[in-house]
C-alpha positions as CSV (number, residue, x, y, z in Angstrom):
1,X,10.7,7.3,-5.4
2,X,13.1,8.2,-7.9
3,X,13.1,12.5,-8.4
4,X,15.1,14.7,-11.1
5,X,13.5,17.7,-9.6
6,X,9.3,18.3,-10.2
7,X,9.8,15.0,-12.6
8,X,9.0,11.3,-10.9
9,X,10.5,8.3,-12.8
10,X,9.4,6.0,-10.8
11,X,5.9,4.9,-12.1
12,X,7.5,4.8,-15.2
13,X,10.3,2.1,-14.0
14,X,7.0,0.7,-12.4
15,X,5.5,0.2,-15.6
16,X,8.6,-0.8,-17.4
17,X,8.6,-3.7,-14.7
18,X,5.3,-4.9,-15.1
19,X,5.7,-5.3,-18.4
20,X,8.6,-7.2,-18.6
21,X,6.8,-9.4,-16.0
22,X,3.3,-9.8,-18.2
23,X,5.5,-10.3,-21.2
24,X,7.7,-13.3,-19.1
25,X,4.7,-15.0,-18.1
26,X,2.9,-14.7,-21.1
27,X,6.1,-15.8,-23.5
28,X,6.1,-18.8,-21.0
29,X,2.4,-19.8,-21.6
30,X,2.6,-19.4,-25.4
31,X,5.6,-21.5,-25.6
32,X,4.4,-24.5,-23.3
33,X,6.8,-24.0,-20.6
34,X,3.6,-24.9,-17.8
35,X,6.1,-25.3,-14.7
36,X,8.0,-21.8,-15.2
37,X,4.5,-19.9,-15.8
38,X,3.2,-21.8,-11.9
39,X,6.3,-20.9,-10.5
40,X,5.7,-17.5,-11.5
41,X,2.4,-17.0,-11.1
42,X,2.6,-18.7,-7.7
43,X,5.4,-16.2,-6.7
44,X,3.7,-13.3,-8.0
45,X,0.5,-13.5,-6.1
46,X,2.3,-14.7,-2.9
47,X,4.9,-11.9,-2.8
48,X,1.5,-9.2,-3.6
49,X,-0.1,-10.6,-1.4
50,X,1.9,-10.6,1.6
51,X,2.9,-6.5,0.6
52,X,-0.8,-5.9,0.5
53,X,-1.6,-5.4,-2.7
54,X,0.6,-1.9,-2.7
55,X,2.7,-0.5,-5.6
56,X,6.0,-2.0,-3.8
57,X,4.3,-5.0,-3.6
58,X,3.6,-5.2,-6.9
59,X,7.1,-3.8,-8.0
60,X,8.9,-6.7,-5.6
61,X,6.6,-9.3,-6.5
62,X,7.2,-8.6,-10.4
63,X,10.9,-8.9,-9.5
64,X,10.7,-12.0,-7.9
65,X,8.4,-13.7,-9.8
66,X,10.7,-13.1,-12.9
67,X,14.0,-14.4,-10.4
68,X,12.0,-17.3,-9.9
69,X,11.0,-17.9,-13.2
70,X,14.7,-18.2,-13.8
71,X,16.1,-20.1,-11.6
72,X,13.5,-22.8,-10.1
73,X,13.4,-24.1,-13.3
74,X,16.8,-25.0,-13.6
75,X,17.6,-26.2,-10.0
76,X,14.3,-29.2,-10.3
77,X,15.4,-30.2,-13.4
């Protein structure tokens, strides 16, 4: 993905990602906010699942899931 010679950063942005997606989803749950954790949830698996369960998938569907998170919210309200 990303190279600075024999040194691959990109399962580490990977892993950065997934993080900040677990942490998202779980920050949601703890405080109550039930229709943002669906939304991303929901997003998550369908953007995995239509990748294929792959490491991009899992990368784009991290990203989306926290875009969603965002903004669905705030346009049904």
């Amino acid at each position: 993905m990303f190279g600075l010679g024999h040194l691959d950063i990109g399962p580490l942005i990977y892993g950065v990602v997934i993080f900040l997606g677990i942490m998202s989803m779980f920050s949601r749950l703890i405080k109550l906010q039930l229709m943002s954790f669906v939304i991303e949830v929901s997003v998550f698996v369908l953007v995995f699942k239509l990748h294929g369960g792959t490491m991009q998938g899992g990368f784009a569907a991290t990203i989306a899931a926290l875009l969603a998170g965002r903004i669905l919210p705030k346009m049904v309200r």
